[in-house]
C-alpha positions as CSV (number, residue, x, y, z in Angstrom):
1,X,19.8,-14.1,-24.9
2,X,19.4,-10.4,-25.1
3,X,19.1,-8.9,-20.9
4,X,16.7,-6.7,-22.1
5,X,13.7,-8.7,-22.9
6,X,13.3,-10.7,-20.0
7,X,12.9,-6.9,-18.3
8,X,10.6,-5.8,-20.7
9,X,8.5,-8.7,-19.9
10,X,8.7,-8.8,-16.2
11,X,7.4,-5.0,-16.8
12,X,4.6,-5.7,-19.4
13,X,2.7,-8.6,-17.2
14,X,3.0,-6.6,-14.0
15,X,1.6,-3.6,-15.4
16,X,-1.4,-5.1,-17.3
17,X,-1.3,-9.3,-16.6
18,X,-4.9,-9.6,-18.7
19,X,-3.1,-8.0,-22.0
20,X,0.2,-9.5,-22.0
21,X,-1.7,-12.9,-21.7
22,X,-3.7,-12.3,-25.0
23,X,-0.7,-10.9,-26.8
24,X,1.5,-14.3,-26.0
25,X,-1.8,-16.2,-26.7
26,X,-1.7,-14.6,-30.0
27,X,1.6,-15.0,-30.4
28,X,1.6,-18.6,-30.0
29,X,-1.5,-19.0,-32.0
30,X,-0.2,-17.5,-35.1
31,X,2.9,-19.3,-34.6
32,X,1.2,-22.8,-34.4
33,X,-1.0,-21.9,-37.1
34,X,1.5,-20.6,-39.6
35,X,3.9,-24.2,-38.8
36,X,0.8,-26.4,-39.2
37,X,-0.1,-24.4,-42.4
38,X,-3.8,-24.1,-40.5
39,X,-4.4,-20.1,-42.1
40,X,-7.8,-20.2,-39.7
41,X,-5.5,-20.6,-36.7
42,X,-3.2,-17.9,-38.1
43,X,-5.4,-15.4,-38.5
44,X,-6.6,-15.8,-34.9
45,X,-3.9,-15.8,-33.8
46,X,-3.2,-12.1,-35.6
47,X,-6.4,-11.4,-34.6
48,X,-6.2,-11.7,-30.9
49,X,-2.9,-10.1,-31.1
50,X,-4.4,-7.0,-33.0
51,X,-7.2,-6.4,-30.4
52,X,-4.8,-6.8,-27.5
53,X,-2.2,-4.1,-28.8
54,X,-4.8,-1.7,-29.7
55,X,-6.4,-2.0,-25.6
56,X,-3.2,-1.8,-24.8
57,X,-2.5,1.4,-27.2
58,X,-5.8,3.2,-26.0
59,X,-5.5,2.7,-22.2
60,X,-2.3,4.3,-22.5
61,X,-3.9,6.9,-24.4
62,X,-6.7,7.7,-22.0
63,X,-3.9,7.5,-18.8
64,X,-2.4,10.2,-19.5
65,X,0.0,11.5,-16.6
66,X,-1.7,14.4,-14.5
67,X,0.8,17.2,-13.4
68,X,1.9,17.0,-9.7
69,X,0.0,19.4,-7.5
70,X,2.3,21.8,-5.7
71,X,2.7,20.9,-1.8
72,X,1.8,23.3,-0.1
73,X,4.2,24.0,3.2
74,X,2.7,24.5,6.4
75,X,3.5,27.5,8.8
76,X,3.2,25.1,11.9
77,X,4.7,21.5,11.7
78,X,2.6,18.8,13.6
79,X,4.1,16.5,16.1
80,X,2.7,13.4,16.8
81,X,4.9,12.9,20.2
82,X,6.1,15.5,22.8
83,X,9.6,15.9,22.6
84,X,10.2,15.1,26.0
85,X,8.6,12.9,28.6
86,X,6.4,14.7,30.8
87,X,5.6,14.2,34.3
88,X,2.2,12.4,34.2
89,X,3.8,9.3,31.8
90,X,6.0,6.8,33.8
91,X,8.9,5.8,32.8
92,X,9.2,1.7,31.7
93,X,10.8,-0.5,34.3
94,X,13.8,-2.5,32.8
95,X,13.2,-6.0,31.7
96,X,15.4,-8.2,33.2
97,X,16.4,-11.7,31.6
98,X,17.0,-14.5,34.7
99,X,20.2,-16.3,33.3
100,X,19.5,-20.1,32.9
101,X,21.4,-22.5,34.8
102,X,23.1,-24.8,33.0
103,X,21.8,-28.7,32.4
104,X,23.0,-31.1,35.0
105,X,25.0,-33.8,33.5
């Protein structure tokens, strides 16, 4: 099996889940439909197919990619500690772990 379509699907239903679902509904549909000879089935199948690639084709068309804003740098840079402990904090006594004694036997 070709690597590259099991990608492009993973892709597809994480970016839009409600589209890819009507596209393999469709899919499957038409497929059924053609097999059983049942033309209604068919052409609903195309149908929901259709409508699904052209929402797909005109969200992408109205997201189009804005241009990243420059950053602008900052003359002063913001620290959210002090660099060094001052006198007012107290230091952390060390934890100590007692060691166990082992099981009597």
């Amino acid at each position: 099996m070709n690597p590259v379509l099991p990608r492009f699907s993973k892709l597809s239903y994480r970016r839009e889940p409600v589209i890819s679902v009507l596209i393999t509904m469709g899919i499957v549909d038409a497929l059924i439909g053609g097999f059983d000879d049942s033309w209604s089935l068919f052409l609903v199948g195309l149908g929901t197919t259709g409508m699904a690639l052209v929402c797909r084709w005109w969200r992408n068309q109205q997201c189009q990619p804005l241009a990243p804003e420059p950053v602008v740098q900052q003359q002063q840079q913001q620290y959210y500690l002090p660099p060094q402990p001052t006198s007012s904090t107290s230091t952390l006594p060390m934890l100590t772990i007692p060691k166990k004694k082992p099981p009597r036997g």
